[in-house]
N, C-alpha and C positions, 0 to 999 in steps of 0.2 A: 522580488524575483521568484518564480516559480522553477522547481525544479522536479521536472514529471520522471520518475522510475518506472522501469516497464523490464520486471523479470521475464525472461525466454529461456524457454525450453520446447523441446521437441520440434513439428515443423506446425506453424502459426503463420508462413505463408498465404494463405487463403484471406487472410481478416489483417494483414498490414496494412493495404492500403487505406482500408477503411478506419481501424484507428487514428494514422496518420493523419487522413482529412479531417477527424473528427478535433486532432488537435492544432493542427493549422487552421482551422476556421473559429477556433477561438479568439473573440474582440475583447479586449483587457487591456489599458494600461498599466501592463508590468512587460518585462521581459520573459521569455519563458524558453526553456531547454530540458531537451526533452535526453535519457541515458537510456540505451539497452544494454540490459543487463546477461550477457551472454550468460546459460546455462546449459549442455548438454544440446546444441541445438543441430539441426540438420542442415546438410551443403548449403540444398537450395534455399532455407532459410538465410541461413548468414550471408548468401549472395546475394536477395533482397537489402538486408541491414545495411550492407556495407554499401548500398549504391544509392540507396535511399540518404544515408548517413553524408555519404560524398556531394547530394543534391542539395543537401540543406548545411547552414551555416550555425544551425542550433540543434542540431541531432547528433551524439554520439553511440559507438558501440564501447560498451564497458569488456573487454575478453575474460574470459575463464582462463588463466593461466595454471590452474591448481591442479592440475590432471585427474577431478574426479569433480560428481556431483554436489553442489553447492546447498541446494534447494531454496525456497524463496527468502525464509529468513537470513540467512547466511550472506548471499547475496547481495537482499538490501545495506542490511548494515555494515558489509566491508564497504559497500560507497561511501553511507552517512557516516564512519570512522574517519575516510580519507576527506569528505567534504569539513568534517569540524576540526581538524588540523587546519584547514585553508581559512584567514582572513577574513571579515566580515561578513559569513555564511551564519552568521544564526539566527537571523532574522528570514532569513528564506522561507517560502512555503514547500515543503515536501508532498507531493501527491503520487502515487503509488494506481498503477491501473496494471491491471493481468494481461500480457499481450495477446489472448484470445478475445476480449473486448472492446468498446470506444464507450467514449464520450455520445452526450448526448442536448445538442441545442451549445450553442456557437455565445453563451453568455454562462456558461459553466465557468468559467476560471472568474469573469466579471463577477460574480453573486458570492461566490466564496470570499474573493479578496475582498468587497464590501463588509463580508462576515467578519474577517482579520483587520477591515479599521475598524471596527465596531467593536475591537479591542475582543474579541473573544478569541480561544487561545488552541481550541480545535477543533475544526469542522467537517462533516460530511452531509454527502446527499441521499436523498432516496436515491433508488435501484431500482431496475424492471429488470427479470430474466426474458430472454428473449425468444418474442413469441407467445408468453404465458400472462405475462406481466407482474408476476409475485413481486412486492418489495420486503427487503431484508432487513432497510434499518427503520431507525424511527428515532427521538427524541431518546437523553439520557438523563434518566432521573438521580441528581448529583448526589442528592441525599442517603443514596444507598451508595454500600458498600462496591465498587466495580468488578471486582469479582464473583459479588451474588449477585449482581445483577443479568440479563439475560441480553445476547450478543445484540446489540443494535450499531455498531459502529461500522457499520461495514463499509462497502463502495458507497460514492466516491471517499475514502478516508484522505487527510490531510491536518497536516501538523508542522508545527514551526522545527527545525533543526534543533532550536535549542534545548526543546522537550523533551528531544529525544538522546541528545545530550549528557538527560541528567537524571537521566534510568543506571541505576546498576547493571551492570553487562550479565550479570550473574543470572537476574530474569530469563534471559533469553536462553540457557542452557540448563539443559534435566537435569535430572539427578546423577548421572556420570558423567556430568560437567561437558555434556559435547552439547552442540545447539539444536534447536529443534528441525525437526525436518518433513513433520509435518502441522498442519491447524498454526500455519505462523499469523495469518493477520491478528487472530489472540493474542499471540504471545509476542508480538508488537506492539500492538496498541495497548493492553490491557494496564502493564506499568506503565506506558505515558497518560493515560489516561490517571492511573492512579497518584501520581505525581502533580499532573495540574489539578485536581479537582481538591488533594490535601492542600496545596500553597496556596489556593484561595481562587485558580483560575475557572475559564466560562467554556462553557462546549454549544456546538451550534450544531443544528440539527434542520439542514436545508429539505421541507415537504416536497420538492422540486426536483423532477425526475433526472437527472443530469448522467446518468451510468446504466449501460447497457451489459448484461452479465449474462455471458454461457456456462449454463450449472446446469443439473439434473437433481430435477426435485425428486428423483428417488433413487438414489445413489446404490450402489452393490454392496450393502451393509457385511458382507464376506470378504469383503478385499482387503487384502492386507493395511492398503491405504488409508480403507474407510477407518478399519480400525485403528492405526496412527493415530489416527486425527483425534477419532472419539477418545481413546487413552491420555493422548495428551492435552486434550482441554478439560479433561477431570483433574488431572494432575495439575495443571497451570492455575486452576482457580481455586482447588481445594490447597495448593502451597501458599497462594497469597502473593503478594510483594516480599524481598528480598531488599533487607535495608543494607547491609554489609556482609 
């Protein structure tokens, strides 16, 4: 079972339907359902969501009930909290796409879940931003340390629920114990990552372009944002993993 997350924010209207087809024309024998992740979104957004959501029989909208912004990390993991309470969910695959993006080529979920009989234990694909073609990941060399090592896991990321399971929650929040709020795919993936590679599991690394990504290769290094991010990915790998 695949189970696609797709955090929202803002209005990402322009690029839904284009995701959406990108994940309905996926051929895979699994199941697959796809959760939006409401964050802080706009009218005409959620009015998409909910009708798109109402046409299909595998697309949910997850609401923001907390009366304030979530951001991505937050987010995901209040799902995957309520997902590993529920019944044999830990074997699922978790896939995680930004809803300004899609898929790319209608044998993406097919090539990964071959990756997961192949018994490896997490996988991603290359990336192309769009228009430019940069890719962001690339192979992970298990041998080193994963927090000295240099960011290659990026889109497409996916990982089994129980991976992520078996992270200390502690990871996921700074040093005043609140969660991060910005540079989350790090500080997502970095303890799962670190977790399977010490118990002895396998990471897969698909050369196969499968994820389309709107970024800006030169970002406004003054922004409050940018800086987030840059602060707290010094902080998340110069702390390490959190055992207790």
């Amino acid at each position: 079972m695949f189970k696609i997350l797709i955090p929202c924010s803002g209005d990402k209207t322009s690029n839904l339907s284009t995701l959406i087809k990108s994940i309905d024309s996926q051929i895979v024998d699994a199941n697959i359902e796809c959760f939006f992740l409401e964050d802080e979104i706009s009218k005409p957004f959620r009015l998409k969501l909910e009708q798109a959501c109402r046409d299909s029989n595998n697309k949910f909208l997850v609401e923001n009930n907390y009366g304030k912004r979530l951001y991505g990390l937050y987010n995901i993991c209040r799902f995957l909290d309520d997902l590993g309470r529920s019944d044999g969910e830990n074997e699922s695959i978790i896939a995680i796409i930004d809803c300004d993006d899609f898929l790319w080529g209608n044998d993406c979920f097919k090539n990964i879940k071959d990756e997961y009989d192949n018994n490896f234990d997490i996988v991603w694909t290359a990336n192309e931003l769009e228009g430019i073609g940069v890719n962001f990941s690339a192979p992970l060399n298990e041998a080193l340390d994963v927090y000295k090592h240099s960011w290659v896991s990026s889109h497409l990321k996916t990982f089994k629920l129980k991976h992520y399971l078996s992270v200390n929650q502690k990871n996921f929040l700074d040093k005043n114990g609140e969660w991060f709020t910005a540079c989350y795919d790090q500080a997502l993936m970095l303890p799962i990552l670190n977790n399977v590679i010490k118990s002895g599991g396998k990471t897969k690394y698909i050369d196969k372009v499968h994820y389309i990504y709107h970024g800006n290769l030169n970002p406004d290094e003054s922004s409050k944002y940018r800086k987030a991010q840059l602060n707290n990915e010094s902080y998340i790998r110069s702390r390490g993993y959190i055992d207790e």
